[in-house]
SETOR-439345 format. One line per 8 residues: number of its first residue (from 1); for each residue x, y, z of C-alpha. Coordinates in nm, 3 decimals, decimal comma. Example, Ala and Ser with C-alpha at 12.3 -4.5 7.8 and 13.67 -1.06 7.14 Angstrom:
SETOR-439345
1 = 1,230:-0,450:0,780; 1,367:-0,106:0,714
//
This chain:
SETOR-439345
1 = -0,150:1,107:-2,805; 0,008:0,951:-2,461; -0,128:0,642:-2,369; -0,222:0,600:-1,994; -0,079:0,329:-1,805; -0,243:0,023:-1,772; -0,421:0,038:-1,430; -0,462:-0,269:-1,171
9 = -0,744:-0,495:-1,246; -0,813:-0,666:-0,901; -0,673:-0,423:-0,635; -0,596:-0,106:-0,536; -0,345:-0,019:-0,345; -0,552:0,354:-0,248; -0,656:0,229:0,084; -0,485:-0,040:0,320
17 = -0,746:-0,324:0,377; -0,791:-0,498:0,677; -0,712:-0,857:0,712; -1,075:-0,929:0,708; -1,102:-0,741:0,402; -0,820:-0,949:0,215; -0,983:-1,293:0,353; -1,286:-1,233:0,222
25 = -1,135:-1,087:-0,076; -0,967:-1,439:-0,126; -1,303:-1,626:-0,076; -1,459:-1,434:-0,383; -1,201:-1,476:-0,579; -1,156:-1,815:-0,504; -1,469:-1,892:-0,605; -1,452:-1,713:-0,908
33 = -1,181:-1,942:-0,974; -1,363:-2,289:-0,925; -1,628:-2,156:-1,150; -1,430:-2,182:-1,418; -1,148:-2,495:-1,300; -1,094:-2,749:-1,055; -0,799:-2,611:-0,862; -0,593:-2,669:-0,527
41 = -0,346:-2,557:-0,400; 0,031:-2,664:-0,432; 0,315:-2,638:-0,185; 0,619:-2,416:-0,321; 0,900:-2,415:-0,052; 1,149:-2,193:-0,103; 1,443:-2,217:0,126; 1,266:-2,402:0,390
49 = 0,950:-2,129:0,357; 0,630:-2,268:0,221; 0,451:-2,086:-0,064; 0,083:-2,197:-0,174; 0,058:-2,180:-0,550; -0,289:-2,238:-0,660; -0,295:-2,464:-0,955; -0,544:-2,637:-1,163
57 = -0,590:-2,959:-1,059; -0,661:-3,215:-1,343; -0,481:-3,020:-1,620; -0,537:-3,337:-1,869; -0,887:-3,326:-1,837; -0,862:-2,936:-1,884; -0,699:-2,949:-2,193; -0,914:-3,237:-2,336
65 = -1,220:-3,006:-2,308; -1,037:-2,750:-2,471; -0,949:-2,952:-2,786; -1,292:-3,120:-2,796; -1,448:-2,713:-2,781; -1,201:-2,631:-3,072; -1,058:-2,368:-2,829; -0,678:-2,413:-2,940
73 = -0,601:-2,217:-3,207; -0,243:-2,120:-3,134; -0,093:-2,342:-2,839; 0,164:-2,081:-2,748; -0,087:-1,821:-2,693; -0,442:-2,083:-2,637; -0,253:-2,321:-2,433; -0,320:-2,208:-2,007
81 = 0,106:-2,209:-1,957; 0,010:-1,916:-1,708; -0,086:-2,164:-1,487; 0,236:-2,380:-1,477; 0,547:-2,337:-1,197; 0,797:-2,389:-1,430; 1,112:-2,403:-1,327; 1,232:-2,113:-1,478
89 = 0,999:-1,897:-1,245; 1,130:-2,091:-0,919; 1,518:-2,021:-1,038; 1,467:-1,669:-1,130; 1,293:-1,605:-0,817; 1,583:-1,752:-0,583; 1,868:-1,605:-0,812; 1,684:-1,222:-0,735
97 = 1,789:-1,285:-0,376; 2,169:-1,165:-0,434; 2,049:-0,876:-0,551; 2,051:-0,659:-0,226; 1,633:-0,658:-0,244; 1,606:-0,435:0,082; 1,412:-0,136:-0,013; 1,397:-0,177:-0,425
105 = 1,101:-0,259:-0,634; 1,044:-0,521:-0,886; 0,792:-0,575:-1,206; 0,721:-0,876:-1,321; 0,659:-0,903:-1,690; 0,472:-1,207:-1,826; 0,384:-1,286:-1,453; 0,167:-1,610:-1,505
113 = 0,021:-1,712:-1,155; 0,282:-1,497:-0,996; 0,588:-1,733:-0,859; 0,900:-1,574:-0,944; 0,717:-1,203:-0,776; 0,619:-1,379:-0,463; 0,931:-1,553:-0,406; 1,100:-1,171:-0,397
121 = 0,852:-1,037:-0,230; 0,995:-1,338:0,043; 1,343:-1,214:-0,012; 1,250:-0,852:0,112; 1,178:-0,691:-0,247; 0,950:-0,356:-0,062; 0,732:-0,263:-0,356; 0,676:-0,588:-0,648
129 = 0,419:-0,565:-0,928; 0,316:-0,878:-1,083; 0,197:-0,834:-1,454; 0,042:-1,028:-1,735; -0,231:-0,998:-2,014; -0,442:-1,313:-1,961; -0,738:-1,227:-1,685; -0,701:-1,586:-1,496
137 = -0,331:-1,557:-1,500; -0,436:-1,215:-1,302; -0,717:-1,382:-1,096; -0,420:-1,663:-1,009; -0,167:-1,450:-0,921; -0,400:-1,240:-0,704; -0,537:-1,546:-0,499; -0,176:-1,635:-0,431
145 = -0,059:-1,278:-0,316; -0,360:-1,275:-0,053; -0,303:-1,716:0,039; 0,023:-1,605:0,097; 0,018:-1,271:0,354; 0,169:-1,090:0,108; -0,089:-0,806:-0,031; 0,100:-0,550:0,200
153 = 0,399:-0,508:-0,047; 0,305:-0,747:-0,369; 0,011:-0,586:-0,626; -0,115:-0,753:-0,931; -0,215:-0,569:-1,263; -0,293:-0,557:-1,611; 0,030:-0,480:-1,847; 0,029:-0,565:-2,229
161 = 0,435:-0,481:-2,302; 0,291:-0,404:-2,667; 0,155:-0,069:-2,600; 0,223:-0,015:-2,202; 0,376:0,282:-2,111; 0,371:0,283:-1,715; 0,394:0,574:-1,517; 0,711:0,493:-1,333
169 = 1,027:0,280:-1,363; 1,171:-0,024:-1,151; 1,508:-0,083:-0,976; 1,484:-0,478:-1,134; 1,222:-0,600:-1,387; 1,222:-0,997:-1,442; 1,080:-1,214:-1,677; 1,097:-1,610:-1,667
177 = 1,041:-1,797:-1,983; 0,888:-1,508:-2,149; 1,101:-1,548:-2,490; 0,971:-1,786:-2,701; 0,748:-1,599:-2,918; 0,965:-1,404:-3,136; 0,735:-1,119:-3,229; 0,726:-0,984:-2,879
185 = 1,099:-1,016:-2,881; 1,103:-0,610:-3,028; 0,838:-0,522:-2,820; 0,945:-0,651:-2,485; 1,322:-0,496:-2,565; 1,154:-0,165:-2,590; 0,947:-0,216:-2,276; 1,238:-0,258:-2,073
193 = 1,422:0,022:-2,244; 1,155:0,271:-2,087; 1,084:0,110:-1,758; 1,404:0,004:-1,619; 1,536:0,318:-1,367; 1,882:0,433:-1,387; 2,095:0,197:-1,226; 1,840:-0,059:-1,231
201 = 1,841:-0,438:-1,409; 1,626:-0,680:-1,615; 1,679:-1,013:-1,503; 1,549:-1,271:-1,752; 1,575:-1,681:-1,734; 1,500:-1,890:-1,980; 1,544:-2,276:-2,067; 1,888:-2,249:-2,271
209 = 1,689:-2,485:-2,553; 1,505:-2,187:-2,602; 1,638:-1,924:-2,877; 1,733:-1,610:-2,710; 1,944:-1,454:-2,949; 1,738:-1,212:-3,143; 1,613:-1,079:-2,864; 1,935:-1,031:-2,749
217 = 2,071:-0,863:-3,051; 1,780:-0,592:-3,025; 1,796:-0,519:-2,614; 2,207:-0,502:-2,702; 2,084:-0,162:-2,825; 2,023:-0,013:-2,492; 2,145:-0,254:-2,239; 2,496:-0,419:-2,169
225 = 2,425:-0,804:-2,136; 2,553:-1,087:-1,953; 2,468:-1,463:-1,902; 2,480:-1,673:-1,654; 2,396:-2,085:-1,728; 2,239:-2,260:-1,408; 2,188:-2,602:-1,396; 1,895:-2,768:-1,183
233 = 1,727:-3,113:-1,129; 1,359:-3,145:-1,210; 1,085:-3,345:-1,264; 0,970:-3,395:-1,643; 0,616:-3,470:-1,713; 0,673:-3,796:-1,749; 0,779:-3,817:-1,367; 1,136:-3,854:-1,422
241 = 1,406:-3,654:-1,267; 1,571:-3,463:-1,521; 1,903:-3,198:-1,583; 1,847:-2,895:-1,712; 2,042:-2,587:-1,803; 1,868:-2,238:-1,781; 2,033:-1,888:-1,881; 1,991:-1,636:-1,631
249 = 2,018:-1,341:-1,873; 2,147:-0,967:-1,702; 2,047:-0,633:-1,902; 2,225:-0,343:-1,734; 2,113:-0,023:-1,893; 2,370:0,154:-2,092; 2,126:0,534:-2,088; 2,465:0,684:-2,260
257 = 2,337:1,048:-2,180; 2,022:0,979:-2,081; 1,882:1,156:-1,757; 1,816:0,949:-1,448; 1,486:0,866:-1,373; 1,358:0,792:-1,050; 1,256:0,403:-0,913; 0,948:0,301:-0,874
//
């Protein structure tokens, strides 16, 4: 049996709303938000252009009523990391720039709140789809696309890479910090596999302490890869300025035989 594709859970992209329509589609959703965290809003500039990232505000606290409710039972999948801009997500999105955006579309895989899709959808990405599993990571990444003036070219949607198969293909997929649980590793390799268009590129980045190589190993099936190390400045938890070294990982399909598809 063929599985549909996973279909957008907060909007539709049938009609073109009015700006009225996306403000006070911002309003509910923002208060949908506050009902279940204290949040604000966080400043994101990105080459001299501000983004608003909405964020939850006393993270601490958050996390201490989670332990206390015994809601952590795996910290890699209980823990909100959805809702962090981690580096990775702000790197990825300014490395997609030299990709000649004009005119291609972009997926998102593993989206969180959205950053690394919004910062393409700056650099002139025409069609990006931000994805994840967890419904506040949608509801997040949402409320940013409409803060931001962006609904017009950015949606957000459900997409589990463990049984997805979506109706079209993409001329770049990207995924920050989306390796480190190994048993998606398989999954995820297949995922791109089937959604990346002919001629297209997933463009991965991940902290370079992070294990990368069985994954790897298992998209070295169907895709030709090449690294990249990038080295940033940024600020630990504890508040002190840090060096770090990321891997900006490129999969160019190999589709030896394989009939072109068309982009998303």
């Amino acid at each position: 049996m063929t599985e549909q594709p996973d279909t957008p859970d907060l909007h539709s992209t049938e009609t073109a709303p009015t700006a009225e329509a996306h403000a006070a589609e911002l309003e509910r959703l923002l208060a949908r938000a506050r009902e279940r965290y204290e949040v604000e809003f966080e400043t994101l500039t990105v080459d001299d252009a501000p983004l608003e990232i909405l964020q939850i505000r006393n993270m601490t606290g958050h996390l201490d009523r989670l332990i206390a409710t015994n809601a952590i039972k795996d910290p890699l999948r209980d823990l909100p990391l959805w809702a962090k801009i981690w580096p990775a997500s702000f790197l990825l999105g300014r490395f997609l720039r030299k990709l000649d955006p004009a005119g291609k579309s972009l997926l998102e895989v593993g989206g969180g709140c959205g950053v690394t899709g919004l910062i393409a959808a700056r650099y002139g990405f025409a069609r990006v789809t931000i994805t994840d599993v967890n419904d506040d990571a949608l509801l997040f990444a949402r409320i940013n696309v409409l803060r931001n003036g962006l609904a017009d070219r950015v949606e957000v949607r459900r997409c589990d890479i463990t049984t997805a198969r979506l109706d079209a293909r993409y001329d770049v997929i990207a995924g920050a910090e989306i390796l480190y649980l190994e048993d998606l590793h398989r999954p995820l390799a297949k995922f791109l596999a089937r959604h990346v268009a002919s001629g297209g590129q997933a463009m991965l980045c991940t902290d370079k302490r992070r294990k990368a190589a069985h994954f790897l190993k298992l998209a070295g099936r169907d895709f030709d890869v090449a690294e990249q190390p990038v080295g940033i400045k940024s600020t630990g938890d504890d508040g002190q300025e840090e060096r770090r070294l990321f891997l900006v990982h490129r999969l160019t399909p190999k589709r030896t035989g394989a009939a072109p598809a068309a982009p998303a």
